[in-house]
N, C-alpha and C positions, 0 to 999 in steps of 0.2 A: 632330615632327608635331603640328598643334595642330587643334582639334576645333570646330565653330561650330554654335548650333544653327539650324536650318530655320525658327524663328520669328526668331531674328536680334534679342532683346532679354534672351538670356543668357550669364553670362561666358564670352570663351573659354578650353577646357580643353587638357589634354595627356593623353596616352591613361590613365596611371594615373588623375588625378583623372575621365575619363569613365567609366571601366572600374567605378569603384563610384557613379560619378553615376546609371547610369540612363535616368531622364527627364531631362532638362533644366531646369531653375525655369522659365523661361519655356511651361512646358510641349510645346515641340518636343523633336524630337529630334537626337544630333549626327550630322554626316557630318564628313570630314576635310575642311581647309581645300581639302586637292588630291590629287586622285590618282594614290598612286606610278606609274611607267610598267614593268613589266619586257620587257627588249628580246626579242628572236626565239630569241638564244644560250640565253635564261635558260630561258623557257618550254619550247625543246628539251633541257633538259639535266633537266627533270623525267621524261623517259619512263625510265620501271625504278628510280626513287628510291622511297626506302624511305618512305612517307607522312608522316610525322615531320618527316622531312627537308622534304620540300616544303612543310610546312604553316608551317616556319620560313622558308623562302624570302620565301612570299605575306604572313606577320603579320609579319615584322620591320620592313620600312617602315614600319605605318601606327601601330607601336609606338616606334620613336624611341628617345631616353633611357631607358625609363620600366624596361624590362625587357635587361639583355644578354642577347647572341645565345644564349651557353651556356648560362644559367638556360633560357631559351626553350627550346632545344634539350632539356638536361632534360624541362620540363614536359610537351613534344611527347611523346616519346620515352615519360613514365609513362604520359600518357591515350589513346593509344592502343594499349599493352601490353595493355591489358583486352578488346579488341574481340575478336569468335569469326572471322575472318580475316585472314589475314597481309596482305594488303593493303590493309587496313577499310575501303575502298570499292571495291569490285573490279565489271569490267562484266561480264555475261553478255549475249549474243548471243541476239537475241529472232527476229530475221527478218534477210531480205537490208539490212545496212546500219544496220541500228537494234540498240541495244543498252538494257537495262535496269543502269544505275547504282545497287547494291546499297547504298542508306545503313543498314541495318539492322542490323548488325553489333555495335555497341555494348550494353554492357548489358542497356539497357531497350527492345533493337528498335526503335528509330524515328533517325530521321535526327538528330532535335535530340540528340543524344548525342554528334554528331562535333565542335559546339562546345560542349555544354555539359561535358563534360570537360575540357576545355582550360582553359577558364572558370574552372569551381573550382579549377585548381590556379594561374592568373594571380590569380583576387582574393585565395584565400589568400595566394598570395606576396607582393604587396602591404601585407594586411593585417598579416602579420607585420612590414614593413618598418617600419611605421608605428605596431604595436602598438598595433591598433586592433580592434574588434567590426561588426557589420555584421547587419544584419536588411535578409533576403531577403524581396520579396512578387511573385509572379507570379501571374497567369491563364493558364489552360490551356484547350483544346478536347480535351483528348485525350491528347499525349505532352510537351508542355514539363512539364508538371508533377511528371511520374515521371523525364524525363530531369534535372531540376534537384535532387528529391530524392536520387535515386542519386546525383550528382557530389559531394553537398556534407553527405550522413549522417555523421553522426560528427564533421563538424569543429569545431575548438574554437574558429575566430573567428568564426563567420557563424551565424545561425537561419533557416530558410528557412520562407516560410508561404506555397503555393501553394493559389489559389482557384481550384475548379472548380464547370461547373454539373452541378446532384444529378440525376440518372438521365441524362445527357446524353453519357455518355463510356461505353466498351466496358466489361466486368467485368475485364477483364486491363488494362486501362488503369488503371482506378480502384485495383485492387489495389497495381499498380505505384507508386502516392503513399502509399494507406494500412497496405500491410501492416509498412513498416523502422519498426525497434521506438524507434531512434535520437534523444533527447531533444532535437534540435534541428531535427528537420524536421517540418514539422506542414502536414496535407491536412485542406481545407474544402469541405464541398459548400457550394452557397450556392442558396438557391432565385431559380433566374434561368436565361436564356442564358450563355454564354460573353460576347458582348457585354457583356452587365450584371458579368459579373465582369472584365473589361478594364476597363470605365466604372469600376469599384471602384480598382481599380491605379490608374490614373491621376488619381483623386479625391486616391487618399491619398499621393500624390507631389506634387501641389499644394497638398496642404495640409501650408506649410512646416513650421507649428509641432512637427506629431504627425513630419514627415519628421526635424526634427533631432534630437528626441527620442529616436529606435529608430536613428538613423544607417540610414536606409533606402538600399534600392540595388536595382536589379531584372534579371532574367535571361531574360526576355521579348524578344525579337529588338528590342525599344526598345533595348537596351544592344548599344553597337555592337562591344563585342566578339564577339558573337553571330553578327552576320554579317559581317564578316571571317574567323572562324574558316571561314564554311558558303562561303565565296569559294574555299576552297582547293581544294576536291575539284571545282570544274569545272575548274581548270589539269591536275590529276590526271587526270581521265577525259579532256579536249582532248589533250591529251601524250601520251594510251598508244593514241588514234588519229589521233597523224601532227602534230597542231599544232607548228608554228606554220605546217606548211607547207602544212597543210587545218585550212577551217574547218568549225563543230561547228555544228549545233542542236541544243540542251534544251526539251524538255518539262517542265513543274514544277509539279506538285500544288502548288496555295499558299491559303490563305485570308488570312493577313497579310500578307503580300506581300513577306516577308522573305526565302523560298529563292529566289525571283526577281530580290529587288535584291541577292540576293548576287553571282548571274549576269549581271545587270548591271553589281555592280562590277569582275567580272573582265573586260569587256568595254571597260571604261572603264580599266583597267589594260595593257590591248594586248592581251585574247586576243581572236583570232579568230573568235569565234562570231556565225555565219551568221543563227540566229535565235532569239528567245528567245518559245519557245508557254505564254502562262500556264492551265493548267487548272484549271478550275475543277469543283466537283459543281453542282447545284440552285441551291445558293446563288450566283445565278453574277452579282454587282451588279461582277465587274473586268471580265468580258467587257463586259457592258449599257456599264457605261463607257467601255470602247476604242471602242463600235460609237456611243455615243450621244452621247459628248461630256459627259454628265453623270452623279454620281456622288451615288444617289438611294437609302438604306437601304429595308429591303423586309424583313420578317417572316422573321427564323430557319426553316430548315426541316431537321427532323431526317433523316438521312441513312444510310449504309450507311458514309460518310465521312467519322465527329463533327468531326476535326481540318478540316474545310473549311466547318463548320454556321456561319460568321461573316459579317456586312455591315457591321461598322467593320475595316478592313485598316490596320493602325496605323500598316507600314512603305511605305504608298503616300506619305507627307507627304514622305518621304524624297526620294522620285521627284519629286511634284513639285514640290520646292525644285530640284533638279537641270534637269530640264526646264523650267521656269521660268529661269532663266540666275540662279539663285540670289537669287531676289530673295524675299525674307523677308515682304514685304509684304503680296502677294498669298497668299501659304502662308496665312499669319495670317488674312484676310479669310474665305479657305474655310474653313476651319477652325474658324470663328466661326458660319461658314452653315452645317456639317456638324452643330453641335452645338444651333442653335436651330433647323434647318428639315430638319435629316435629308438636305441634299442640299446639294450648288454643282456651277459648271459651272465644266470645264474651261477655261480661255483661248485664242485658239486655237493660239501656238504649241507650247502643253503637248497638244494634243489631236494634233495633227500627227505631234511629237515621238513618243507612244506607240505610232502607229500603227505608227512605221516603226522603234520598239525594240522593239516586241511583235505577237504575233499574240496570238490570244485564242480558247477554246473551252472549253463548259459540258456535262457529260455528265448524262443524268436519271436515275433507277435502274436504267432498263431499258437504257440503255446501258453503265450499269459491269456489269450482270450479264450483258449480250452481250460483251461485251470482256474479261473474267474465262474466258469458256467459248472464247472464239475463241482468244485468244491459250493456252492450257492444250491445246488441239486440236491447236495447228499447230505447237507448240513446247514441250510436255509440261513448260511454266513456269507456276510458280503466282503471279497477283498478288494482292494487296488492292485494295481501292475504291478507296484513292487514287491508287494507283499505275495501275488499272486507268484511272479519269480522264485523267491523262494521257498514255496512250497512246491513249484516244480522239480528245484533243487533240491527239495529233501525226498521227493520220492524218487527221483532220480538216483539220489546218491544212497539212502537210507533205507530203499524199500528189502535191501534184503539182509540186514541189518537185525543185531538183538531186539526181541520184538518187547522185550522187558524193559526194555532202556526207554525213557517218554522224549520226544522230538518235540522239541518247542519250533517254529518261523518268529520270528520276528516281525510283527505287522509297522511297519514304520511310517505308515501315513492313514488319515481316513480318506475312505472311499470319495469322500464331498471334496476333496483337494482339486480331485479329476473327475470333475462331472461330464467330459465332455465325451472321454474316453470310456467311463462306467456305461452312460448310455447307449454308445456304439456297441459294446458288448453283451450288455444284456436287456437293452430297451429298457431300462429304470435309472432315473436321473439323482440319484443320495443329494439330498439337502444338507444344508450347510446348518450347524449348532443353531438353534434361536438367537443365542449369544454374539451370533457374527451374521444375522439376520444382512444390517445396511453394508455388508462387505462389496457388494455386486454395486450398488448405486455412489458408494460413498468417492469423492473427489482426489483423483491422481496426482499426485508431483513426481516427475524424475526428470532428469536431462537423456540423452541418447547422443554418446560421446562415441568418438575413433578407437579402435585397438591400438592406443598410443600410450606408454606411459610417461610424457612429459603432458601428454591433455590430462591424463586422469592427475594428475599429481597437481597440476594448476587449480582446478577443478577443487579439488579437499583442501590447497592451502588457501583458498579464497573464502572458504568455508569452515573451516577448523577452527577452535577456538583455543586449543593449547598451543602455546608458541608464540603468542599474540600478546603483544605490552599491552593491548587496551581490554584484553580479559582474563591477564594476570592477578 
């Protein structure tokens, strides 16, 4: 399997050399040249497999050479040993037909845990193979940055240096980056948005010189390992309600639009799914998009939902290089419009396209806080804002919809993430796992650095250990 990226003026890869690429030089990102197909037999032979196993099933195609089945099966098999269900993604039954798909289970409670596990034990192996070092830099809204620091504390090839923005993320979210004590992982606030600390990442992945320097590599849903892994658990949840011989609609909290083009790519792989509803919070410029045709940034607005508070969606370029019939050219042109005028317009068979792969819906406070109370009422279930999102999106979008078809949400964090905001809604405070008991008291490290990227880049190579004659 070889790897092309969506600007279409950088080298093509094979999944190991993608897997620690990242970004792309040409500043796109990659997608496979093609996408594997698995038949009817394969998809039904997922219902009651051990998740491991199917997650070897879905990544071994788009991996090829790079990794064998066994090794993979290994790495399967240890990252999600760790999760707090035997199933680690298991559905619970919300109403008639609808279910909430539980990604929380992993560690650090949020969904990005189901690949970034995976992750660190793929680039480790790699990097072993190669005998090789690797400095990690991500932006975070919220939970990639505590799910990247948890996968990869302690290891002895990679440095991880996640950027988040300062008072902009939960207190249980931020703890989750700065409390492991672990000398290779390092949490930055940065005075900025999320946006602005994205804009950072991708500064310093274009700027080749400092990239070859720390041998950078990124774990931000730009690295398409990331969403291949997050592909697998919609075959999983389609499979254990009937697929291949009924089809699924998803609901999906997204702000980068990476849990969505996952769902896309399993759709694009043969599953079944009926519909795919992207939800949105306030922030809601992928709805404004689908309905308008253009795709027009708009003023950050703090939220009950930080992991959605974003208006650059990184992994939309993805979509539409795809939608666009892969044509690299026009990628590029928006792309260009995106970053000198804050907007471009859809073309229109890309605009077409979306409509009829996506539905779209934006939920406001007072809808995540009516939708938190309704759904706890009628189903003695507790969600979070983002989760709550999109199940306002699915009845929004779904409610008059085949009533045969089952509606999965996507739960993509636990309620204990946002105890602060759970409480204001419903006067009950979700505790945090036994397991992450001393998370509240345990001892902080981060810096609180400028929206600069010559500070942040000083910062990591002072820090970094690849690149370094004294820890060659």
């Amino acid at each position: 399997m070889k790897y092309v990226s969506t600007r279409g003026e950088a080298p093509i890869l094979n999944f190991e050399e993608v897997l620690l690429a990242g970004l792309a030089r040409d500043g796109g990102l990659y997608v496979p040249e093609r996408w594997p197909q698995l038949d009817a037999a394969k998809i039904a032979s997922f219902a009651g497999r051990p998740f491991a196993e199917t997650a070897v099933e879905v990544i071994h195609p788009f991996v090829g050479t790079s990794v064998g089945r066994e090794a993979l099966l290994e790495m399967s098999r240890d990252a999600y040993a760790s999760f707090g269900h035997a199933a680690v993604t298991p559905l619970i039954q919300i109403d008639t037909n609808r279910f909430v798909l539980e990604l929380f289970h992993g560690p650090t409670l949020a969904f990005k845990d189901v690949a970034m596990q995976l992750l660190a034990r793929l680039m480790d192996h790699v990097l072993q193979k190669r005998a090789g070092r690797a400095t990690i830099i991500g932006a975070t809204s919220g939970d990639t940055g505590g799910a990247a620091i948890e996968a990869f504390r302690g290891t002895s090839n990679v440095d991880v240096f996640i950027l988040f923005p300062d008072g902009r993320v939960s207190d249980v979210q931020r703890r989750m980056m700065t409390t492991p004590s672990e000398s290779n992982v390092h949490a930055i606030a940065v005075r900025g948005t999320f946006d602005d600390c994205q804009a950072l990442v991708k500064g310093m992945f274009n700027h080749h010189a400092f990239r070859d320097r720390v041998q950078l590599s990124g774990v931000n849903s730009i690295n398409w390992a990331r969403i291949v892994a997050q592909i697998t658990y919609y075959f999983v949840a389609a499979a254990a309600l009937g697929s291949p011989h009924r089809r699924v609609s998803f609901s999906v909290p997204t702000g980068n639009f990476g849990d969505i083009f996952a769902g896309y790519g399993a759709k694009r792989m043969g599953l079944p799914i009926d519909r795919l509803v992207i939800a949105s919070n306030e922030n809601d410029i992928l709805p404004r998009t689908l309905e308008s045709a253009t795709y027009e940034t708009r003023g950050v607005v703090a939220t009950t939902s930080p992991s959605m508070d974003i208006q650059v969606s990184s992994n939309f370029e993805r979509y539409l290089y795809e939608a666009s019939n892969r044509e690299s050219s026009g990628v590029r042109r928006q792309m260009d419009s995106l970053k000198q005028a804050g907007r471009f317009e859809l073309e229109g068979q890309v605009a077409s396209a979306m409509r009829v792969d996506f539905a779209a819906a934006s939920a406001g406070e007072d809808d995540v806080a009516r939708t938190v109370r309704k759904v706890l009422e009628d189903s003695q279930y507790l969600v979070e804002p983002h989760t709550a999102c999109g199940v306002h999106a699915l009845k929004y979008c779904l409610n008059d919809s085949d009533q045969t078809v089952p509606q999965v949400v996507l739960a993509t964090a636990h309620p204990a993430k946002f105890p602060d905001a759970m409480e204001a809604i419903t006067g009950q405070r979700p505790k945090l796992p036994e397991r992450l008991k001393s998370l509240m008291s345990d001892k902080e490290r981060f810096p609180v650095l400028d929206n600069d990227q010559a500070v942040i880049e000083t910062y990591i190579e002072n820090n970094a250990r690849a690149g370094t004659d004294n820890h060659a």
